[in-house]
Structure formats: C-alpha cells, structure tokens
C-alpha positions in Angstrom: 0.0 0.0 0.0 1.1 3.5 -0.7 2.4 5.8 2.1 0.3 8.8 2.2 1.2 12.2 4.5 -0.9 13.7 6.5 -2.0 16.1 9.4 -4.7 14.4 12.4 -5.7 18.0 13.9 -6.3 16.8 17.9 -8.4 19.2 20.1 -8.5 17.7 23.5 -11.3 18.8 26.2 -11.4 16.1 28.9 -7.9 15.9 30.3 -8.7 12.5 31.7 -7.6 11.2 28.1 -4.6 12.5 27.6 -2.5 9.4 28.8 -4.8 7.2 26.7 -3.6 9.6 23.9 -0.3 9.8 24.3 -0.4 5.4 24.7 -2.3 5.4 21.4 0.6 8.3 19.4 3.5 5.9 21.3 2.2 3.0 19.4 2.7 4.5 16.4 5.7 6.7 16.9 7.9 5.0 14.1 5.3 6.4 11.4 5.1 10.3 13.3 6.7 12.6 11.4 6.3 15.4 14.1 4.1 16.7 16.8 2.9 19.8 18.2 1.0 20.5 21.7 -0.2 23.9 22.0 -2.2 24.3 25.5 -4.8 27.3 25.3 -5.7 28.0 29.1 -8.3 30.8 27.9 -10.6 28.0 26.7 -9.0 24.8 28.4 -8.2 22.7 25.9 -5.0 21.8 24.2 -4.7 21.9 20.8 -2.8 19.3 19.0 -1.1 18.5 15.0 0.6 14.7 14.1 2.3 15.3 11.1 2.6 11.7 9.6 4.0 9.4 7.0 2.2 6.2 6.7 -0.4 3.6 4.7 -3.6 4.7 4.4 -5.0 2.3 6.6 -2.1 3.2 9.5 -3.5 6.5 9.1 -7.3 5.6 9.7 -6.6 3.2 12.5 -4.7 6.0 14.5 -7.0 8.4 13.8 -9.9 5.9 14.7 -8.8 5.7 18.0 -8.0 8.9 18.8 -11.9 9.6 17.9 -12.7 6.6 20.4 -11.5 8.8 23.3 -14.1 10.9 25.0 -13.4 14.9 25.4 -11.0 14.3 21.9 -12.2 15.4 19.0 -9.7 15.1 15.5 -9.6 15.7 11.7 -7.7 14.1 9.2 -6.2 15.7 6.4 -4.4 13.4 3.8 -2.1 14.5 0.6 -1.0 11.3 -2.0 2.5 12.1 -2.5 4.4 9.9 -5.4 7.6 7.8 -3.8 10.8 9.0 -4.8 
C-alpha cells in the first residue's frame, strides 16, 4: 500500500484522556513525522497536529482511535504524495 502524508488535527477537552492519547501516538511513533501541543488556558483545551508518513489504513486506525476517546475530537487531512 502507498504511504500517504498527512495532518490528524487533535483538540483535547477532557484531560482525563490525555494518557490514553499519548499510549495510542507511542504506538505508532515509528510512522510520526512530528508533533505539536499547543495548550490554550483561555478555553481549556490543548490543541494538537501529528504530522505523519504512513499507509492509508495506519492512518485511519490511529485516527480511529483517537476519535474513540471521549473529550477528543480530530480531523484528518491526507495528501497522495508519489515515492521517490
């Protein structure tokens, strides 16, 4: 299957999750590109972008769990990019 990269947009409301989040990115940590955590105190919650490099169906399994957790909310955004 072809690698595909792409941007899972995390906004995180219960804090309660954020373990079970940061079990779910460790899993897949060999396909993360990079990750950003920006928390916003003004409206308590923490705002989060995975940069990744990975199958397609990598891609929706990570992002299907994320959007298991309660309080989590994400969007995936994919672009096909040819292998060099």
């Amino acid at each position: 299957m072809e690698n595909k990269v792409a941007l899972i947009g995390i906004v995180v409301e219960n804090f309660d999750e954020i373990s079970n989040l940061n079990a779910i990115l460790h899993e897949y940590a060999d396909f993360i590109i990079g990750r950003m955590g920006i928390p916003y105190k003004k409206r308590d919650v923490s705002i989060i972008s995975i940069a990744i490099d990975a199958p397609g169906d990598v891609i929706n399994a990570l992002s299907g769990k994320i959007g298991k957790l309660s309080g989590v909310t994400s969007k995936t955004v994919c672009a096909k990019i040819d292998e060099e």
